[in-house]
LUMLUM-685296 format. One record per residue: x, y, z of N, C-alpha, C, O in turn. Coordinates in steps of 0.001 Angstrom, whole numbers, padded with zeros to 6 digits, always signed. Atoms other than C-alpha are relative to their C-alpha. Layout:
LUMLUM-685296
XYZXYZXYZXYZ
...
//
This chain:
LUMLUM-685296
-000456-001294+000489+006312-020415+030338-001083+000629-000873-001669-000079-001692
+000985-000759+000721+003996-017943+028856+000525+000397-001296+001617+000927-001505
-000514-000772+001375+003722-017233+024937+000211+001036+000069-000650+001812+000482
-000267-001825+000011+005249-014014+024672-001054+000922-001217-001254+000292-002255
+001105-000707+000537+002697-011535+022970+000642+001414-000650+000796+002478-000052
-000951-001452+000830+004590-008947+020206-001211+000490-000847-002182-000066-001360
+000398-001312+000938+003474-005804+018495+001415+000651-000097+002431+000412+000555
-001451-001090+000334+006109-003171+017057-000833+001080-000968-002041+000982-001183
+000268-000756+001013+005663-000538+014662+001167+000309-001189+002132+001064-001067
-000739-000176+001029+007173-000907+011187-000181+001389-000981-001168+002125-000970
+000157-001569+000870+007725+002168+008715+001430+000350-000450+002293+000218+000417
-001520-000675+000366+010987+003534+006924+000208+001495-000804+000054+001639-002017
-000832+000388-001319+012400+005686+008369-000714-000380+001203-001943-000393+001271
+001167+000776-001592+011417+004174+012255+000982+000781+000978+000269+001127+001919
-000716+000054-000780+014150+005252+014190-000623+001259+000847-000318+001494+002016
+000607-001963-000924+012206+009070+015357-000891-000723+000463-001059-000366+001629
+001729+000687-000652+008639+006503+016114+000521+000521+001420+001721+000581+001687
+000383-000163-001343+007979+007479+019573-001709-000656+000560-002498-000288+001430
+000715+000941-000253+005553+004838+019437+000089-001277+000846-000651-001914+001595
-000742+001392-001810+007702+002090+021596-000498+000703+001110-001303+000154+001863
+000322-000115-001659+007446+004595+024638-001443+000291+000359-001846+000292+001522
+001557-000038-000285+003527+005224+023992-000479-001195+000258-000664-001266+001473
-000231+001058-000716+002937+001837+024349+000330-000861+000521-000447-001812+000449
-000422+000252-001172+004778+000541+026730-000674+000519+001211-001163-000204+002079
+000801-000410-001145+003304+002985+029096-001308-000358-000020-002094-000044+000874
+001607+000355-000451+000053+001524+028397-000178-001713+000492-000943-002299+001258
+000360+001486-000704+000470-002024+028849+000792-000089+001037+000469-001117+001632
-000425-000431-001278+002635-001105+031756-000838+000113+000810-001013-000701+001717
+000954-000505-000832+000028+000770+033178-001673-001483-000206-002788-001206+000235
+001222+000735+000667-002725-002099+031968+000370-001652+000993-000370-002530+001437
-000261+001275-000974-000681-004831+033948+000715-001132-001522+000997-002278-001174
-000302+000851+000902+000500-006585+030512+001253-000194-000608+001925+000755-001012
-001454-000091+000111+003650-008152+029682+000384-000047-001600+001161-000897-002035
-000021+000357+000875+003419-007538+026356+001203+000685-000775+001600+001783-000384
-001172-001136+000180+006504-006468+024087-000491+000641-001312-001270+000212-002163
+000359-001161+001318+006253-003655+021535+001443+000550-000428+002236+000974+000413
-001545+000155+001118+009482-003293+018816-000199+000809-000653-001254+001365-000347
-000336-000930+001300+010162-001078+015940+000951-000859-001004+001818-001668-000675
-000520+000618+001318+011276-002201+012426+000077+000713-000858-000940+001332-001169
+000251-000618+001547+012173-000683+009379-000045-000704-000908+000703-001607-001283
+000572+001335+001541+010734-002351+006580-000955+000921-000812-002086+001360-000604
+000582-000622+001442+010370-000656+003021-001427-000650-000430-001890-001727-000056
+001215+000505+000660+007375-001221+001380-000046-000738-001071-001118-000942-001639
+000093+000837+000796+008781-003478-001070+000347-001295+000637+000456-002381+000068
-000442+001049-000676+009754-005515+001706-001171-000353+000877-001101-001474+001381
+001147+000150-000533+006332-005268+003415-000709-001364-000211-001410-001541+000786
+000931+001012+000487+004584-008531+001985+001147-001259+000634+000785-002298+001186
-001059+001009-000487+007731-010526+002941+000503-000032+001410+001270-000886+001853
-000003-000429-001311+007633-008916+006459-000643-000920+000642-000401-001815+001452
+001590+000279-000933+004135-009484+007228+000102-002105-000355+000067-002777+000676
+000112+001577-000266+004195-013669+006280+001378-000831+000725+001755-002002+000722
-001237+000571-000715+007201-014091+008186-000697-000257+001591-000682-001337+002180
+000430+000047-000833+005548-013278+011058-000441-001299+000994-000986-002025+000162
+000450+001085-000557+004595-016195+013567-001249+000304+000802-001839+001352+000540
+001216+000194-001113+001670-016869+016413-000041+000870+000661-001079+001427+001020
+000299-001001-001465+002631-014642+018896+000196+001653-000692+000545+002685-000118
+000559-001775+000526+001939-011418+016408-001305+000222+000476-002194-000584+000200
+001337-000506-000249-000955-009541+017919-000583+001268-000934-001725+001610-001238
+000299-001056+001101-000618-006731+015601+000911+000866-000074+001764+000738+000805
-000721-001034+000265+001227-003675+014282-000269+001087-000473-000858+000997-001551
-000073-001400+000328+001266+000104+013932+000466-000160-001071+001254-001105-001106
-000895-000797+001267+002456+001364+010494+000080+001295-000171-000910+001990+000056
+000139-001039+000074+003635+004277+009801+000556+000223-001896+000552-000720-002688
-000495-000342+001436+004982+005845+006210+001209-000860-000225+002082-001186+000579
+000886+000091+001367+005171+004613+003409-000873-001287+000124-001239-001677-000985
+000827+001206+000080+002999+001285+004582-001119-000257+000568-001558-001263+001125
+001868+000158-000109-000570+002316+004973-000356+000065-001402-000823+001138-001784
+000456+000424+001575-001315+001474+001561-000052-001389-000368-000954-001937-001003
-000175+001294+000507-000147-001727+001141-000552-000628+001198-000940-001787+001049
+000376+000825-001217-001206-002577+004881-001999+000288-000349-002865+000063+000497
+001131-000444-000535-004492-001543+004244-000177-001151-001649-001334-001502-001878
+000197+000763+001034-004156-003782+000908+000047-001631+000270-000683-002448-000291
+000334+001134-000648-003281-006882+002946-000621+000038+000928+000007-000040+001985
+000423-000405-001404-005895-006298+005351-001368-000640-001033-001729-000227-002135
+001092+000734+000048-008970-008925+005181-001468+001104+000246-002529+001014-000371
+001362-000725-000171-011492-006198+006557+000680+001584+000111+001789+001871+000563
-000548-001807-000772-011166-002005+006950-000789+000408+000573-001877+000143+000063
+000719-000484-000064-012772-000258+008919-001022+001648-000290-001105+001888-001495
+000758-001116+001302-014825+002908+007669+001361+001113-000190+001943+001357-001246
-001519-001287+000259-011716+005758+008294+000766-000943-000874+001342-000418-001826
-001366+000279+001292-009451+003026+006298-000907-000420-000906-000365-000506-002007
+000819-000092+001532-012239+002419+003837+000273+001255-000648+000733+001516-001760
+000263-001547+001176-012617+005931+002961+001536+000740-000209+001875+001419-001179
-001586-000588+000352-008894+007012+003281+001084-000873-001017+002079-000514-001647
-001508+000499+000913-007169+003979+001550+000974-000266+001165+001781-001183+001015
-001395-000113-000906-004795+004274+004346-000422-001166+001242-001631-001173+001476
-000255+000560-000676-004061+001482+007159+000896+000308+000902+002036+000244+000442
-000989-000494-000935-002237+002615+010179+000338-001235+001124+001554-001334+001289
+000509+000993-000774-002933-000251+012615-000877-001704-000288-002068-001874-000027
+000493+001489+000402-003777-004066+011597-000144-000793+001336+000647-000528+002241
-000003+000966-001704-004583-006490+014765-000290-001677-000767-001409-002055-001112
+000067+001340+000537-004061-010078+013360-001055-001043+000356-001251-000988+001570
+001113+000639-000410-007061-012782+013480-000259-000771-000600-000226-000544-001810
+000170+001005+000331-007966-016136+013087-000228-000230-001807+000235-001037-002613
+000258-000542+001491-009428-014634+009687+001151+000689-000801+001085+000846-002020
-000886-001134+001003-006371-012425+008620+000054+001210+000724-000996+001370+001345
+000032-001248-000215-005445-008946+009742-000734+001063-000311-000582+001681-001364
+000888-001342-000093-007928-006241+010423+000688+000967-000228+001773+001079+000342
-000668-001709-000248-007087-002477+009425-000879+000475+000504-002009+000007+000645
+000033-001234-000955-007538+000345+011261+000578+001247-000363+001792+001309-000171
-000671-001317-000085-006884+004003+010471-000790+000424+001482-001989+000414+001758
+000568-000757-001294-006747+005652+014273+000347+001196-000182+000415+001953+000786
-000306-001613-000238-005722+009005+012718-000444+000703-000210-000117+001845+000115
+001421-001117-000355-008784+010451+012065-000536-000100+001126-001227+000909+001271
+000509-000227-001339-009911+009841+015529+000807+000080+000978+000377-000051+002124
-000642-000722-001357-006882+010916+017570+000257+001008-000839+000435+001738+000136
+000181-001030+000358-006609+013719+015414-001298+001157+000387-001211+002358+000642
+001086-000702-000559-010146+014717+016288-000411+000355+001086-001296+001169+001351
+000041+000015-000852-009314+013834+019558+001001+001521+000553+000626+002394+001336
-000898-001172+000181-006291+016442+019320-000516+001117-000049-000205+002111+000607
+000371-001737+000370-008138+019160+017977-001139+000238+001132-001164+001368+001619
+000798-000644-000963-011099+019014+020579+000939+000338+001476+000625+001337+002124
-000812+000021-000593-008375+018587+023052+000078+001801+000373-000215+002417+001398
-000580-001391+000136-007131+022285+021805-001372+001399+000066-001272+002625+000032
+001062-000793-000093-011066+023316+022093-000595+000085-001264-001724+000574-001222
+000681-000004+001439-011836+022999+017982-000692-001288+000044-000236-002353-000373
+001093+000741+000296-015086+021215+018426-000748+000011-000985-000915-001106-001475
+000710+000292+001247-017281+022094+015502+000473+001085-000568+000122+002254-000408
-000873-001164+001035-015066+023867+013183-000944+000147-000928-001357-000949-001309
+000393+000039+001284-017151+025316+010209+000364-000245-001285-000085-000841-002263
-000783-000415+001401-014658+026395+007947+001908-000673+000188+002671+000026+000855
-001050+000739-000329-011239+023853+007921+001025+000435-001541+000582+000356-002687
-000849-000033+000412-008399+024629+006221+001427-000820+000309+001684-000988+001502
-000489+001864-000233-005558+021433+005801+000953+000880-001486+000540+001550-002433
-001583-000855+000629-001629+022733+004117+000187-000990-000805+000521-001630+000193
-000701+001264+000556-000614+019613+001785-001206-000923-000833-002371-000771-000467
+000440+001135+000470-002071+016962-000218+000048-001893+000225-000808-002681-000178
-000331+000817-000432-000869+014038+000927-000803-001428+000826-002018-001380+001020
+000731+001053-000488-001777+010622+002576-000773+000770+001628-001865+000548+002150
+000289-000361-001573-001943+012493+006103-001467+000947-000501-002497+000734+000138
+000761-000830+000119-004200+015233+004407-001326-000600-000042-002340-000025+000354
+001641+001087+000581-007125+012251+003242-000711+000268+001279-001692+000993+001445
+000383-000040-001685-007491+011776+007183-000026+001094+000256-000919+001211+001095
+000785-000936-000962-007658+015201+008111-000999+000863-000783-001421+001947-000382
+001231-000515+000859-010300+015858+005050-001605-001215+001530-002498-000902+002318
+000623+000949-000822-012044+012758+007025-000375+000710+001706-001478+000679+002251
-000104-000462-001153-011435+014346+010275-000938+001207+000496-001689+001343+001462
+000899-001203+000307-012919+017541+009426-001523-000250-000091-002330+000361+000610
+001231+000051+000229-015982+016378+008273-001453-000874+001369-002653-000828+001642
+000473+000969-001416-016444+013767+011522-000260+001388+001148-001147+001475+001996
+000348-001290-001202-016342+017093+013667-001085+000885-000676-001283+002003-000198
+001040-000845+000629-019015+018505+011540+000428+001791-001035-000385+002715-001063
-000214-000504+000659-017185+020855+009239-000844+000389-001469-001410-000601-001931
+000859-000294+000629-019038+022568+006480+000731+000102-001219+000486-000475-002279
-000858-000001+001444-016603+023399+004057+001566+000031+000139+002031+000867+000914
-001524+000359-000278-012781+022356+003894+000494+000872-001183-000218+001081-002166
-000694-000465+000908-010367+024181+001939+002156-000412-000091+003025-000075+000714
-001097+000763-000176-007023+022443+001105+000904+000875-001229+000502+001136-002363
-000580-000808+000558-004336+024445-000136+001669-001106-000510+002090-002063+000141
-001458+001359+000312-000724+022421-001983+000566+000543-001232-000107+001219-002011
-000927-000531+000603+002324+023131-004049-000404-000500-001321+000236+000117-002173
+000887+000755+000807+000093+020861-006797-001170+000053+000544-001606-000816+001299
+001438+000149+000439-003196+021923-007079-000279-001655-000205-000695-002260+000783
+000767+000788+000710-004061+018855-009040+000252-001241+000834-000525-002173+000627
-000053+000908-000372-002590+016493-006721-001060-000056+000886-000917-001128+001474
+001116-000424-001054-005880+017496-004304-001265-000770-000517-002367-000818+000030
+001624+000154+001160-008395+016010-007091-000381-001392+000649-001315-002027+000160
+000746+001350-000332-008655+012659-004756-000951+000805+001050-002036+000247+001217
-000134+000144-001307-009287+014477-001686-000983+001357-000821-000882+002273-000004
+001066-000397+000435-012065+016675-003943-000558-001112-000065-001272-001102+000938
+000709+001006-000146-013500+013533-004404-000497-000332+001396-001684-000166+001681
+000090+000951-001411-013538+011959-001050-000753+001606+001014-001011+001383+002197
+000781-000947-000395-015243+015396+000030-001455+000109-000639-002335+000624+000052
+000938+000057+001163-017963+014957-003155-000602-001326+000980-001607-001055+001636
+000395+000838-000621-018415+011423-001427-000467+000234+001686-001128-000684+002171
-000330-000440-001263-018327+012930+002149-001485+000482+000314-002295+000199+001197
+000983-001437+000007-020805+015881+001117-000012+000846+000456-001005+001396+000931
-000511-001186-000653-019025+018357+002230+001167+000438-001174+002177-000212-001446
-000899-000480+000591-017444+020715-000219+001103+000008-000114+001388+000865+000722
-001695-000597-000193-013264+020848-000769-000212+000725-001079-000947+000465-002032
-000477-000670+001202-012098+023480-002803+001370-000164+000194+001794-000718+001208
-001700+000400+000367-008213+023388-003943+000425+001850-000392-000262+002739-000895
-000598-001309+000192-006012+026534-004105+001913-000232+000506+002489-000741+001468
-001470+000454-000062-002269+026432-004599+000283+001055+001204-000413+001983+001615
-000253-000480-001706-000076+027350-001145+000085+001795-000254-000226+002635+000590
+000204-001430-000322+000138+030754-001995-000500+001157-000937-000066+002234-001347
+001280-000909+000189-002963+031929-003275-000628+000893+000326-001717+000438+000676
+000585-000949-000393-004151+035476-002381-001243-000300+000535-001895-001337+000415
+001195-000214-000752-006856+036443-000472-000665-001335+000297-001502-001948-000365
+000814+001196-000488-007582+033525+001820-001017+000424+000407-001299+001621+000354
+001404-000027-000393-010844+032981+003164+000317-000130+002015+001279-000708+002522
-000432+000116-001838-010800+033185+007496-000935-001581+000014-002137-001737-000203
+000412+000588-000363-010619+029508+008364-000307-000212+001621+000185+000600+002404
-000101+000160-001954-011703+027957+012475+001359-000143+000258+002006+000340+001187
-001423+001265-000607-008397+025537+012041+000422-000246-001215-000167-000541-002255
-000946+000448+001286-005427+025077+009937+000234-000967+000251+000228-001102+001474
-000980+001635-000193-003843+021099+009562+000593+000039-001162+000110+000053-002294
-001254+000236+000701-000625+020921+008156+000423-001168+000238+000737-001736+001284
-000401+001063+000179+000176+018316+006932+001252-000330-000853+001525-001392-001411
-001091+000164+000825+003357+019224+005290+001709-000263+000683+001963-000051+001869
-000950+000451-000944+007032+018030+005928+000301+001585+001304-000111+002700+001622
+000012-001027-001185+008249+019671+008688+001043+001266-000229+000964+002271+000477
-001023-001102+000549+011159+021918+007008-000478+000795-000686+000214+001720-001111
+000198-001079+001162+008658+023635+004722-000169+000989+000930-000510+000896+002109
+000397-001183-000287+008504+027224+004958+000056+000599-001643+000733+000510-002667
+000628-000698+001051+006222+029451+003031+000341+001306+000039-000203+002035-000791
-000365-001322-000145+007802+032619+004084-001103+001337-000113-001595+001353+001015
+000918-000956-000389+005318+035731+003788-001576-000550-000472-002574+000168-000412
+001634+000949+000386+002112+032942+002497+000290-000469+001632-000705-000640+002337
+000095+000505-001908+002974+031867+006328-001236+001111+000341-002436+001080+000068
+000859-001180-000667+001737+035187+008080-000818-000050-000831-001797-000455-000203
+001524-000605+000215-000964+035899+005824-001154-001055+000133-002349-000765+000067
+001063+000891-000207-002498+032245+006430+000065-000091+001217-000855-000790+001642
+000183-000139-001787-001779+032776+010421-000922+001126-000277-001941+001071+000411
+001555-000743-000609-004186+035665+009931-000755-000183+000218-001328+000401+001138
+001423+000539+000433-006817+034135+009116-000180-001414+000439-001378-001696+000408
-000226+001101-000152-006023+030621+010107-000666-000639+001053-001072-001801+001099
+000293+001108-001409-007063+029928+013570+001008-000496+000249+001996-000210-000427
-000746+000864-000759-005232+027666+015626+000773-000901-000837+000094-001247-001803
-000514+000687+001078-003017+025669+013713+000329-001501+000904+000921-001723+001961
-000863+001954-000581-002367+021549+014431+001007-000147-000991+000414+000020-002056
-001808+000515+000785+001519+020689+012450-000439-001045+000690-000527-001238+001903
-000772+001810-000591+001487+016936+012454+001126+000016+000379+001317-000897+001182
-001286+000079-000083+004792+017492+012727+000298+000039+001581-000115+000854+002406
-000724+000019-001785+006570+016504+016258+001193-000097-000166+001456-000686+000883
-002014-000007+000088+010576+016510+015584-000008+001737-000047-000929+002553-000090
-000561-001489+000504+012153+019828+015054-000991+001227-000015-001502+001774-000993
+001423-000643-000313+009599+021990+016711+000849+001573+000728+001754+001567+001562
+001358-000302+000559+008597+024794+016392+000469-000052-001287+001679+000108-001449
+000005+000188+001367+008160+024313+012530+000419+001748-000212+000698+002521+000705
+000018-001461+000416+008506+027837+010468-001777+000278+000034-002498+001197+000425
+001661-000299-000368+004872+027207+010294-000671+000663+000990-001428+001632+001047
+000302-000440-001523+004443+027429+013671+000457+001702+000690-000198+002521+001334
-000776-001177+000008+006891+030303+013916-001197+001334-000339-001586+002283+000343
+000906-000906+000650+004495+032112+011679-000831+000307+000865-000989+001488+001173
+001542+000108-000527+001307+031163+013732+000429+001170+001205-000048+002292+001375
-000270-000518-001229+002958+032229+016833+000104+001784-000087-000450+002598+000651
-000702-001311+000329+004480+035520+015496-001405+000973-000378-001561+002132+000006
+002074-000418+000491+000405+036423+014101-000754+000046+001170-001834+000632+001244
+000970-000218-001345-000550+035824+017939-000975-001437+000463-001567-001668+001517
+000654+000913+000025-002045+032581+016995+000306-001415+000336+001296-001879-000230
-000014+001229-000587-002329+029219+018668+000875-000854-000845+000486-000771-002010
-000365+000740+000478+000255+026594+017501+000339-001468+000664+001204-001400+001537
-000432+001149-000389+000641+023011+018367+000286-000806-000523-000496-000991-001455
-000285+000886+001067+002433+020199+016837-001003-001366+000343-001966-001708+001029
+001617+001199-000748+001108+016969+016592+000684-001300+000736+000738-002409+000203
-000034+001069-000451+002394+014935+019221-001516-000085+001108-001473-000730+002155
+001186-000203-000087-001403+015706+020029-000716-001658-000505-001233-002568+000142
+000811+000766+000491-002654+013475+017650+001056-001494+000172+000500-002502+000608
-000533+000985-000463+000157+010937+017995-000469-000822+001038-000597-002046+000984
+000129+000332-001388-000748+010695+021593-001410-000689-000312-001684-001502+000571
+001681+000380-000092-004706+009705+020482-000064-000757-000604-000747-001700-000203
+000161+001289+000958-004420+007573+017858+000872-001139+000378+000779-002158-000305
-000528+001162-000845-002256+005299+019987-000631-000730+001057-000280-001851+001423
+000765+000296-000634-004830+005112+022279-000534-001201-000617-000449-002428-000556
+001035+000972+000909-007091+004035+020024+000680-001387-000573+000010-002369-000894
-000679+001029+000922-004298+001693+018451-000349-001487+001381-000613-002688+001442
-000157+001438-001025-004188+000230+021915-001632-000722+000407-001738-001830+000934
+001248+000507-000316-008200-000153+022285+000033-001343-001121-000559-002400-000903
+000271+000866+000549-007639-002084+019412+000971-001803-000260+000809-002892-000812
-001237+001287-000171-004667-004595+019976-000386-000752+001733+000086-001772+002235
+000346+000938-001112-006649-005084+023520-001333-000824-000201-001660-001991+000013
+001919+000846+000337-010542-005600+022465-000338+000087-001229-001505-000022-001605
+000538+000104+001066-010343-005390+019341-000795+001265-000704-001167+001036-001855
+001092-000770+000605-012515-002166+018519+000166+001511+000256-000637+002002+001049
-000238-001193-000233-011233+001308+018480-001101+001017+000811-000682+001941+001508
+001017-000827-000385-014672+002905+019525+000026-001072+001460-000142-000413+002486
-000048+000447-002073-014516+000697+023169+000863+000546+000983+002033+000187+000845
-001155-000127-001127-012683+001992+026057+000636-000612+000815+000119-001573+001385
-000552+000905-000867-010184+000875+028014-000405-000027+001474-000884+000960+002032
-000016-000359-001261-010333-000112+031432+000765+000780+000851+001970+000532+000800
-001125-001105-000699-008765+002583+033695+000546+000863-001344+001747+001129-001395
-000839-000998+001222-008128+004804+030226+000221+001284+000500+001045+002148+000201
-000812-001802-000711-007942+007846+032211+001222-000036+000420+001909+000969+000238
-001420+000452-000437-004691+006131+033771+000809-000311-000980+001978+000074-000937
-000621+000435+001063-003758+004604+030630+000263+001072-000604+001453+001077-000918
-000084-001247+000628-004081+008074+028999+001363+000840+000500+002351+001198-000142
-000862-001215-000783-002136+010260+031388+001588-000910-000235+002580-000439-000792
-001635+000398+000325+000967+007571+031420+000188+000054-001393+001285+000579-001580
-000483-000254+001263+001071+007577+027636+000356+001492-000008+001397+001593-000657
+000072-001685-000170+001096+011532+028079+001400+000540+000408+002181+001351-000089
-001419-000201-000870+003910+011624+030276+000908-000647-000900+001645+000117-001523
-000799+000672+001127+005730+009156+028048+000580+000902-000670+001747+001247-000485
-000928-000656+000445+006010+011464+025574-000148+001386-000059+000037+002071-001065
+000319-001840-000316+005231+015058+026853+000298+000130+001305-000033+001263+001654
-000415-000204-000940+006549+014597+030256-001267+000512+000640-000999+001363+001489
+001242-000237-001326+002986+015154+032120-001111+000877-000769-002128+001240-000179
//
């Protein structure tokens, strides 16, 4: 009988992940009988999770609130979870569990996707853990100057830093600060119920194309806005869809930057999964 070979993705809440049917369709499509679960497990329950675990863990997705602490039990990071702090993806190893943030690079994958290849001027809605990664994100596509806008100014003062370290300017400006500046690309990174009401339209003027992480309850008001301004909106089961990829380059070989075999196949069934084609 063959050891059975588990992954899942823990996070609380879990029950919206649409991470079971992303991969599945890849080790489906890959020929592998491997199973992939969902868990909810708080982050005070995280440390008591993870050593429970037995042999046949190959690794696990995290999602909110436990890229912090995953990226705290995590023997090595690699540079996106160095510089973000954040752990999205661990792949277990003789040594201890590797992190992995894949959401600066299916995010980047997302936005060229939508045609925003070398954005100059990036503009990013929130402060937040998601926002670190798309300061990161920005700057990997060759961005020149980011501008991050949040209901707390001051909560922005890491993610001035991590731009100071970067070398690429952030400036900070609360959400509804007059006279924006015309960015390429907005990333919102805020829940998905906010609405800014007339700070909407006047940052769809100027905004560009907008990416909403947000995939539930679509279109956002955000979006609403963008759309209503004439302007491009997409949520992000974009970036969902890429950084699963990557999750899976790394729960097969180990190394997010390798490709899979047949990933054009592997791609398109994750796609369909959860965008129906």
């Amino acid at each position: 009988m063959l050891t059975p070979v588990r992954l899942a993705v823990w996070g609380d809440p879990i029950d919206h992940s649409r991470s079971p049917l992303l991969h599945a369709a890849a080790y489906r499509e890959l020929g592998l009988p491997w199973e992939y679960g969902r868990r909810r497990v708080a982050e005070a329950d995280f440390a008591t999770a993870l050593a429970e675990r037995d042999a046949t863990w190959r690794g696990l997705s995290l999602t909110m609130p436990l890229k912090n602490v995953a990226a705290a039990a995590a023997v090595s990071l690699d540079d996106d979870a160095r510089l973000t702090g954040a752990v999205n993806t661990l792949r277990f190893t003789v040594d201890g569990p590797r992190g992995f943030n894949t959401d600066v690079g299916g995010l980047a994958r997302a936005l060229r996707e939508i045609g925003v290849d070398t954005p100059e001027r990036v503009r990013i809605l929130g402060a937040g853990a998601t926002a670190t990664s798309a300061v990161v994100t920005a700057v990997r596509l060759g961005a020149g100057a980011i501008e991050v806008r949040a209901r707390r100014p001051e909560a922005a003062a890491p993610l001035v830093a991590l731009g100071d370290a970067l070398e690429v300017p952030v400036t900070v400006a609360a959400l509804a600060a007059p006279e924006p500046a015309r960015a390429d690309v907005t990333i919102a990174t805020l829940p998905g119920g906010t609405d800014l009401g007339d700070t909407a339209g006047v940052l769809a003027s100027v905004g560009g194309p907008l990416v909403d992480v947000v995939y539930g309850n679509w279109p956002t008001p955000l979006a609403v806005a963008w759309q209503e301004a004439g302007q491009q909106a997409v949520n992000g089961l974009g970036m969902l869809l890429h950084q699963a990829l990557l999750q899976v380059r790394v729960f097969v070989g180990g190394d997010p930057a390798e490709p899979l075999e047949r990933e054009d196949a592997v791609l398109a069934a994750m796609r369909t999964a959860v965008m129906g084609g």
